[in-house]
C-alpha positions in Angstrom: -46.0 -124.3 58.3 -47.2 -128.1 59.0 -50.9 -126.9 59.0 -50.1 -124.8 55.9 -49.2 -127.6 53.7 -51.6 -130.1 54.9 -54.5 -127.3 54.2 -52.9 -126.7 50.2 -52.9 -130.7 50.1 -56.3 -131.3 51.0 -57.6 -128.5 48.6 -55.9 -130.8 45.7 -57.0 -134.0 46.9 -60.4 -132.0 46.6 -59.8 -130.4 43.2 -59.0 -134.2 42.1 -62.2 -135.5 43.1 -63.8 -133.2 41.8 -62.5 -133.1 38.4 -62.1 -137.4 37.9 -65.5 -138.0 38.0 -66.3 -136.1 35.0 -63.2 -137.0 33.2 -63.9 -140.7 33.8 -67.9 -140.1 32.9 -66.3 -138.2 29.4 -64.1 -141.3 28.8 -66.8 -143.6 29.2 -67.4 -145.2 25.5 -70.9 -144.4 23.3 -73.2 -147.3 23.5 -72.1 -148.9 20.0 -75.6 -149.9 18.8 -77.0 -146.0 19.9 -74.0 -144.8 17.9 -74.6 -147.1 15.2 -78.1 -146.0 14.7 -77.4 -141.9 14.9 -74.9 -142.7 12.2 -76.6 -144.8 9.7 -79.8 -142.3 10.2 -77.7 -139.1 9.1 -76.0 -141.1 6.0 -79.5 -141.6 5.3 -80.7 -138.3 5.4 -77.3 -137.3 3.4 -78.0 -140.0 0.9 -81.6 -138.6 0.2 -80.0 -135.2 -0.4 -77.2 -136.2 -2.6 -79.5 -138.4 -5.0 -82.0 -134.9 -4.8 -78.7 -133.2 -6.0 -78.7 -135.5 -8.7 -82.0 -135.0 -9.4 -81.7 -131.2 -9.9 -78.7 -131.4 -12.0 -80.1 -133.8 -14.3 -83.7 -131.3 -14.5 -81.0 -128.0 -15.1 -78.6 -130.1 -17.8 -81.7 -130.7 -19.4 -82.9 -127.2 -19.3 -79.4 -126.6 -20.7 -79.5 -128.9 -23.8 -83.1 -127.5 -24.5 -81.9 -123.4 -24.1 -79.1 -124.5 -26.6 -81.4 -126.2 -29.4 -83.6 -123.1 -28.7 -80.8 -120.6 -30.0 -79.3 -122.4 -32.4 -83.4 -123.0 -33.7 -84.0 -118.8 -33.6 -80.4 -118.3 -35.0 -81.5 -120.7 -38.2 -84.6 -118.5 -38.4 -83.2 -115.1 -38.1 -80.6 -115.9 -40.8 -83.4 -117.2 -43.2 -85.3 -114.0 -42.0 -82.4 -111.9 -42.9 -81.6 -113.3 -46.3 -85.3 -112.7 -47.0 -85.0 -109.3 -46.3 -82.3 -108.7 -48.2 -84.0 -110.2 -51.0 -87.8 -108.4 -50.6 -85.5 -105.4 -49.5 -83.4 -105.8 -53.4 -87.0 -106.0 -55.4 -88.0 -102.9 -53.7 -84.8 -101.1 -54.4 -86.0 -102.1 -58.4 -89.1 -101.1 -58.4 -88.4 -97.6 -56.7 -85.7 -97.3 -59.5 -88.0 -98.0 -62.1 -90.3 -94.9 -61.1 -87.3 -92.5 -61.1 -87.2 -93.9 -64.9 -90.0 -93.0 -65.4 -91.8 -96.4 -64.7 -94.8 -95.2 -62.8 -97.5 -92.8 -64.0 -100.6 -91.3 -63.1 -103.8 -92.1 -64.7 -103.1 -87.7 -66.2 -99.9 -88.7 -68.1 -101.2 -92.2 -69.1 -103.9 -90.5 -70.7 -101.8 -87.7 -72.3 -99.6 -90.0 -73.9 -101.5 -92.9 -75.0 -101.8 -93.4 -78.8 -104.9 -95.4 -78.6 -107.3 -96.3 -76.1 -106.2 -99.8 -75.8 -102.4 -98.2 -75.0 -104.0 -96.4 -72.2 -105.7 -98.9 -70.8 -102.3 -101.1 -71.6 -100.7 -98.3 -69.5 -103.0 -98.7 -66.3 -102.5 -102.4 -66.5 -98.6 -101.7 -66.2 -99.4 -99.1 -63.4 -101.4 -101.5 -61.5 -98.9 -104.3 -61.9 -96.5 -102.3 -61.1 -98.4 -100.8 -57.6 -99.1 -104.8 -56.7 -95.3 -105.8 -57.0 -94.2 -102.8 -54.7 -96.7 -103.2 -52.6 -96.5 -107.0 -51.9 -92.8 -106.5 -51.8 -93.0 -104.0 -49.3 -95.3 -105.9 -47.5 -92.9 -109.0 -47.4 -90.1 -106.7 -46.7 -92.0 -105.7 -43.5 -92.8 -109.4 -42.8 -89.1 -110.5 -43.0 -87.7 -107.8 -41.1 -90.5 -108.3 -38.1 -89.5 -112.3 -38.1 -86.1 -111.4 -38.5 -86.7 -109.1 -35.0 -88.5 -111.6 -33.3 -86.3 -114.5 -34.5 -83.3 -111.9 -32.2 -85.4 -111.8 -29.4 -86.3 -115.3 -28.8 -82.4 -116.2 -29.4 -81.5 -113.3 -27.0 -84.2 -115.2 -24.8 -82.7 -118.5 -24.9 -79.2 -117.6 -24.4 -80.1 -116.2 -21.4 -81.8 -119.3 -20.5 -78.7 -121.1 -21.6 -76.4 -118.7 -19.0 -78.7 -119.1 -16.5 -79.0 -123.3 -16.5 -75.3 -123.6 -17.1 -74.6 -120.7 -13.6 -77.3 -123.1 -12.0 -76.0 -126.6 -13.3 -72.4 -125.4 -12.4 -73.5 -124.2 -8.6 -75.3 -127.5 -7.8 -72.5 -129.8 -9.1 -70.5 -128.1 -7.4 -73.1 -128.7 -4.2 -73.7 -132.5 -4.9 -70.3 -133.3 -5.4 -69.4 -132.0 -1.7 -72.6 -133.7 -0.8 -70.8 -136.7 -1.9 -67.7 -136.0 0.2 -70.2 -135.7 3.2 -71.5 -139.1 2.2 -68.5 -141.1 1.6 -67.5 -140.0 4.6 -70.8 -140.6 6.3 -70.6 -144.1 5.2 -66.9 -144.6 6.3 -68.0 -143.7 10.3 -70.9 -146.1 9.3 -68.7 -148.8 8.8 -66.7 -148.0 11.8 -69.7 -148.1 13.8 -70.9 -151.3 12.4 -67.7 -153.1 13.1 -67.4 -152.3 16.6 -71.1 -153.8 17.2 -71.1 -156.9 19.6 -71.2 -159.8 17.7 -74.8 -160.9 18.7 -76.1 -157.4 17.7 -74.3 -157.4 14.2 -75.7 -160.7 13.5 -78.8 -160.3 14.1 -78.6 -156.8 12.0 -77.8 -159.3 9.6 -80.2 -161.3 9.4 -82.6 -161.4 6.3 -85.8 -162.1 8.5 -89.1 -163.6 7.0 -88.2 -165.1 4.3 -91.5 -167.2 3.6 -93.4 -167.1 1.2 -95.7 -163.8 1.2 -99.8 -164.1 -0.5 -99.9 -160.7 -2.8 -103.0 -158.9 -4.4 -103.0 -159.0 -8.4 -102.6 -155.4 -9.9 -99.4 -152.9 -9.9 -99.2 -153.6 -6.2 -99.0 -156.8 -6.6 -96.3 -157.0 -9.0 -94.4 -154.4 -7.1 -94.4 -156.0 -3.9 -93.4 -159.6 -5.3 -90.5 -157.8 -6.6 -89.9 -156.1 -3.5 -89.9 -159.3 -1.8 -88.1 -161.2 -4.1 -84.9 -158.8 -2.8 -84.6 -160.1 0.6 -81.4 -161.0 2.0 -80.4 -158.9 -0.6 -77.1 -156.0 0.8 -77.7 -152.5 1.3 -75.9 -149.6 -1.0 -76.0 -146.3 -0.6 -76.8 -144.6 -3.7 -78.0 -148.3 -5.3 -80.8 -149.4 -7.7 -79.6 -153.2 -8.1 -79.7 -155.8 -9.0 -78.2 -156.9 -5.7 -77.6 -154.0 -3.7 -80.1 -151.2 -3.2 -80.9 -148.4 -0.8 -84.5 -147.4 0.4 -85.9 -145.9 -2.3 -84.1 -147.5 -5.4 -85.7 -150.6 -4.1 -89.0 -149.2 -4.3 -88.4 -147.5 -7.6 -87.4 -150.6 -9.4 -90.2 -152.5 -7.5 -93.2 -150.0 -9.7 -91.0 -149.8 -12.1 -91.2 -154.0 -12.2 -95.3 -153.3 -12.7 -94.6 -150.8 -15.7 -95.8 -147.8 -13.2 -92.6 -144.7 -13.0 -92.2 -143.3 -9.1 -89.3 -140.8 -8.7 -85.7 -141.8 -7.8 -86.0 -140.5 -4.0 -88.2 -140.9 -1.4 -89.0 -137.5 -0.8 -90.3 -137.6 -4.5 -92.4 -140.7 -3.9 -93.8 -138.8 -0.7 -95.9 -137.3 -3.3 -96.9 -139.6 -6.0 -100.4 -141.5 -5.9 -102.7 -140.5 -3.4 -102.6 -139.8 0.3 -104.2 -142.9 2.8 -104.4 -143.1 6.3 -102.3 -145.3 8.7 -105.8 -147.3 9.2 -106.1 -147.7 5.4 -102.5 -149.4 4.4 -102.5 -152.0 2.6 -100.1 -153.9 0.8 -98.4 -151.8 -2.2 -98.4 -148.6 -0.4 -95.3 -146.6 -0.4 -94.7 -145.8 3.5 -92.4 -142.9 3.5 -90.7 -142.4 7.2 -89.0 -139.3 8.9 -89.7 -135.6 8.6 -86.8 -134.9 6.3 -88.8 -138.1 3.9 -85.6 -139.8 3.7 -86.8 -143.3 3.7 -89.3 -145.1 2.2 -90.8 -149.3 2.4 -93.3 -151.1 0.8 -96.0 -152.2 2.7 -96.9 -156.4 2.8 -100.2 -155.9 4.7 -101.2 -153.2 7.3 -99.1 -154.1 10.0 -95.4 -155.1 8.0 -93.4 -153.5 5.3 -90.3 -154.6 3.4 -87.7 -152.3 2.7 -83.7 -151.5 2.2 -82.8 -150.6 5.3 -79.4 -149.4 5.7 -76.0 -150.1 5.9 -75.1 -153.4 7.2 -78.6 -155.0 7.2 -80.3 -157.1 4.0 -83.4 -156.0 2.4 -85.8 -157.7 5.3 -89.5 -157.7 6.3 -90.3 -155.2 9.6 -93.0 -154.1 12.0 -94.6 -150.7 9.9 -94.4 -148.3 13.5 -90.8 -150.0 14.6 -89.2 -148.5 11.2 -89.4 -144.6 12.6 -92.0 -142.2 12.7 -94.2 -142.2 9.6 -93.9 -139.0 7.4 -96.3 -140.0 4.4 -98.3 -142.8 3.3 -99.2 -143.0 -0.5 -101.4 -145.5 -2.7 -99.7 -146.0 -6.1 -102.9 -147.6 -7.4 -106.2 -147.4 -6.4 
């Protein structure tokens, strides 16, 4: 019996070591800085999608408010179209009433009835006239119903337009606004993250970098960079296009926008503005656009730096090009 219960108690000493290793390696906290970067990398990505979202919406409300000025346009037609009909359609309605009474001859019983020759050729001069008036009536009679039918299609057209914008406007508001909810929540973990940093780490996330003054070429580039630079120090906002807080590519935006040149909201639609260059040929103004999903975007200072909005918790700053992330798309504005 002895030998029994020391045999069960060495089996559970034995399932215990096996199984507290792994529970303390599962209990072991995330490296806070590791974490910190995953998280503030997916908000990213999440914020690139939500401001595509916004994008999209905006492009199909438009389509909207154009398929409505299209219908009500065709519907204004077709009703002028309509009441020109029914007016053509009326003279016609005369003049075919005026045969019955005996309006209309032929050239026989003009002849046969005329007093004079000038009454007969009066009478082919009132045949003629009347032949031109029925004929140009029908013919505008034809014309009015054919706009009239085409003025129908084209509304038919744009109302089906119109469904079709508001079904799509409806489904992606409906996709940005949980895209949203993603984000906000995105940024809370964020947050979380950031606070838990060590102290020395978080400070020196914080810190605005090179803050000297930076030699810039003359041109759009120019002009964008300066304001680009002019930003450092400045915080980092999701979703922001300053004037103190901004996010990767609202930075950039405003920064062309500064040199009167328009680049798209997001970064994936600055990936393909301007003209492709090499990582050889950068030079200061490029747009340097970073991961495969193209979710973030800097400006470069020369061939070797770049200043951009980085992300939550660190100032618009001056970095290394290659220690920002892997390089997606390089593109010259100008030039």
């Amino acid at each position: 019996m002895l030998s029994r219960k020391l045999t069960r108690g060495v089996l559970v000493v034995v399932l215990l070591l096996s199984v507290l290793p792994a529970v303390s390696l599962a209990a072991q906290p995330a490296d806070p800085a590791r974490r910190y970067a995953e998280l503030t990398e997916q908000a990213t990505k999440l914020n690139e999608e939500v401001l595509r979202a916004q994008e999209d919406l905006t492009l199909r409300r438009a389509e909207l408010e154009r398929a409505t000025r299209d219908v009500a346009a065709a519907q204004q037609i077709e009703r002028q179209a309509k009441a020109d009909e029914d007016g053509f359609r009326g003279q016609v309605d005369l003049l075919t009433e005026a045969s019955f009474e005996g309006a209309r001859f032929n050239q026989l019983s003009a002849l046969l009835v005329a007093d004079s020759q000038q009454d007969f050729l009066l009478r082919l001069e009132m045949m003629r006239i009347l032949a031109a008036d029925k004929a140009d009536s029908l013919a505008r009679l034809s014309g009015a119903v054919e706009k009239a039918r085409q003025a129908h299609q084209v509304a038919e057209n744009a109302r089906s337009r119109a469904a079709a914008a508001t079904e799509a406007a409806e489904r992606l508001k409906s996709d940005l606004d949980a895209r949203k909810r993603a984000l906000d929540g995105q940024v809370v973990e964020v947050r979380t993250a950031l606070a838990r940093l060590p102290a020395p780490v978080a400070a020196q996330l914080r810190d605005p970098g090179d803050r000297s003054r930076v030699s810039v070429p003359g041109g759009a580039a120019g002009v964008a960079l300066q304001f680009a630079l002019d930003q450092r120090g400045d915080s980092y906002r999701y979703g922001a296009t300053g004037f103190d807080e901004w996010d990767c590519a609202g930075l950039t935006m405003k920064a062309y926008a500064a040199a009167n040149v328009a680049v798209p909201r997001t970064s994936g639609g600055q990936a393909a503005v301007g003209r492709p260059v090499s990582r050889a040929e950068v030079r200061a103004g490029d747009l340097i656009v970073y991961y495969a999903s193209r979710s973030h975007v800097a400006l470069a200072v020369d061939n070797a730096r770049a200043v951009h909005a980085s992300t939550e918790g660190q100032p618009v700053k001056i970095a290394p090009i290659d220690a920002i992330g892997p390089i997606s798309a390089i593109r010259r504005i100008e030039g």
